[in-house]
C-alpha positions in Angstrom: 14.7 4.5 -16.3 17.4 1.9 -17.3 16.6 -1.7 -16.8 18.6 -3.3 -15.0 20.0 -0.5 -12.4 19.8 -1.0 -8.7 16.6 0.6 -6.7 18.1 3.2 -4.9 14.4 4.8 -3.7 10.9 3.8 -4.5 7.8 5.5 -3.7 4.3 5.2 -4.3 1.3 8.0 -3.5 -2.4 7.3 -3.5 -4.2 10.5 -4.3 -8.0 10.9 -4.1 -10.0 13.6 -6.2 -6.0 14.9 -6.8 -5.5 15.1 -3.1 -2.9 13.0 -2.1 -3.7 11.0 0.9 -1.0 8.2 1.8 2.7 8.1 0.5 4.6 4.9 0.9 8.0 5.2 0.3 11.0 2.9 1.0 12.0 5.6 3.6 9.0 6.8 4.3 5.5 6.2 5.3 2.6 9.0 5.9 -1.1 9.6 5.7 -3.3 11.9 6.5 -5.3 11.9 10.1 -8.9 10.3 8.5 -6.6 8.0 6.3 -8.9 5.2 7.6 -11.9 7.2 5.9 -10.2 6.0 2.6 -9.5 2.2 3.7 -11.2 0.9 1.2 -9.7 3.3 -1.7 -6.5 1.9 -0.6 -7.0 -1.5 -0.8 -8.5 -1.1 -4.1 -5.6 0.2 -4.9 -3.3 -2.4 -3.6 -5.3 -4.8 -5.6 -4.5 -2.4 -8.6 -1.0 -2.9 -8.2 -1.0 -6.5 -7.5 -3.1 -6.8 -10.9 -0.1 -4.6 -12.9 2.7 -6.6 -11.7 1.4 -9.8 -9.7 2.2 -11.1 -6.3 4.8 -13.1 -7.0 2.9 -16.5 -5.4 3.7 -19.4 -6.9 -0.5 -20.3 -6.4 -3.6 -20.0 -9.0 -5.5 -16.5 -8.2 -8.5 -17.6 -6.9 -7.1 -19.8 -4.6 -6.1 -16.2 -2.6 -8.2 -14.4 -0.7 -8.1 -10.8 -2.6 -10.8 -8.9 -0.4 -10.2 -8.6 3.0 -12.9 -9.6 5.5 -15.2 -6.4 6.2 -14.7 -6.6 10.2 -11.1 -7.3 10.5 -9.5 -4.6 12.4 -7.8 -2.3 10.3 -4.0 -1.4 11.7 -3.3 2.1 11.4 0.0 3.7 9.2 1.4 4.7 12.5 1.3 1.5 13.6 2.9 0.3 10.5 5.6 2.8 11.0 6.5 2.1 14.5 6.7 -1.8 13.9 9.3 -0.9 10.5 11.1 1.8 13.0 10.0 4.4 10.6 9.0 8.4 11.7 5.7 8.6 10.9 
């Protein structure tokens, strides 16, 4: 890809033992029905792609809080998808 050209589309899949279980795409956003089964594959990696590229914050690391709380309700990818006006 050429540096410097405008992001037309971007897209990322998590896949688990090669089965891909949640697509998040600039048009798009889907999982599969137990998608909360894999919450914590997700986040990992999140955390993965924070690492690669960084977060953009202007604060030290480990001033953030990088793991989330283990009770806090999870929101689902519908959820997400109805709050961006996406079809989910």
């Amino acid at each position: 890809m050429e540096s410097g050209c405008p992001v037309q589309h971007w897209g990322v899949d998590i896949r688990v033992n090669g089965e891909r279980v949640l697509t998040i795409e600039s048009n798009c956003l889907s999982g599969i029905d137990n998608i909360a089964d894999y919450a914590d594959t997700v986040r990992e990696c999140a955390h993965h792609l924070l690492a690669f590229i960084g977060d953009g914050v202007a604060e030290p690391q480990d001033t953030m809080e990088l793991d989330p709380t283990p009770n806090k309700p999870m929101v689902s990818a519908s959820q997400i998808a109805a709050e961006c006006g996406l079809p989910f």
